[in-house]
N, C-alpha and C positions, 0 to 999 in steps of 0.2 A: 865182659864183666869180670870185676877180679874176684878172685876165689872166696871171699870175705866175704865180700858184698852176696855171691850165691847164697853162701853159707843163711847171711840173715836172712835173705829171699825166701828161701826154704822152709828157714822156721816158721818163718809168719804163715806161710801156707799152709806149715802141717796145724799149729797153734790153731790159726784160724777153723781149720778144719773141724779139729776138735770142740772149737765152742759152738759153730755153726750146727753141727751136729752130734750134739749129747751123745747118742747111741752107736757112735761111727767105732770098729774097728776094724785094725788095718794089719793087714802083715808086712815083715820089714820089705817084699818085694812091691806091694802094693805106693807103703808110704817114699820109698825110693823113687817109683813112679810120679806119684803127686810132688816131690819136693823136687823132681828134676835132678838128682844127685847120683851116684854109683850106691851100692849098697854099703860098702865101709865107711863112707862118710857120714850117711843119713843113719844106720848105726851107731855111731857116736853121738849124731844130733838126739837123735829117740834115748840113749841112755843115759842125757844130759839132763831131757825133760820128766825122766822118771828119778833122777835125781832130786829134781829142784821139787815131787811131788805132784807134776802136772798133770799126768799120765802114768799107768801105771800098765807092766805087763802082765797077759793072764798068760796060766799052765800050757794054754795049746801055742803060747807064741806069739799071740798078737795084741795090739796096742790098744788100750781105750781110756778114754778120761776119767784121772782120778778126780773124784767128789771129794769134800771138806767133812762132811760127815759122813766118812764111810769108817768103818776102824780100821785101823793100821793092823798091819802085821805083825807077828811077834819079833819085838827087837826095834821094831823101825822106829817106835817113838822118838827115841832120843838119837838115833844116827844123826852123824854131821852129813852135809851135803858134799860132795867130794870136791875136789880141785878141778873136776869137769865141770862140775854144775857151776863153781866161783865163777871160770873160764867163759861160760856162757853167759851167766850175767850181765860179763863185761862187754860183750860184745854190744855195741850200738849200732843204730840202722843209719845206713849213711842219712847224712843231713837234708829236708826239702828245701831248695832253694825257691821260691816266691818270688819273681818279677814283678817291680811294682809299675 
C-alpha cells in the first residue's frame, strides 16, 4: 500500500474512533497503535486533527474529541488553521471502484 493511501487509512480509523466513541482517549502511543503508523507520523496526523478542531489535546497528553459547544481556548477563536490542517484537507481517500 503506498504511503498516502496508509496515511488516509489511518485517519479514517482514528476519525472513526473518535465518533464511535465520544469518551475515547488515547495517547499518541496508543493512537500509533490503532492507525498502524510509527509515532512521528500519526503525530502529525493527530496535530492535523487538532488543527482543523476535531480533536483536541488535554494537559496529561492525550487525545479526545473536541465538541462544538465547548468554549475555545484563550486565543483559539480566531486562529487560522495552519498549512497542516490545508494539507490534510486535501488529501482524498483513494477512489471505490464498483464493478457493474
Amino acid at each position: 500500500m503506498e504511503a498516502t493511501a496508509r496515511v488516509v487509512v489511518a485517519l479514517g480509523r482514528l476519525k472513526g474512533l473518535f465518533l464511535e466513541v465520544p469518551d475515547a482517549r488515547l495517547s499518541l502511543a496508543e493512537a500509533s497503535r490503532i492507525a498502524g503508523l510509527d509515532s512521528d507520523v500519526c503525530q502529525s496526523i493527530l496535530a492535523a486533527l487538532e488543527d482543523v478542531r476535531f480533536i483536541k489535546r488535554e494537559p496529561d497528553g492525550s487525545y479526545c474529541k473536541r465538541y462544538v459547544d465547548a468554549e475555545p481556548h484563550a486565543g483559539e477563536r480566531f486562529a487560522a488553521p495552519s498549512r497542516r490542517a490545508s494539507r490534510l484537507r486535501s488529501v482524498q481517500p483513494p477512489s471505490q471502484s464498483n464493478p457493474a
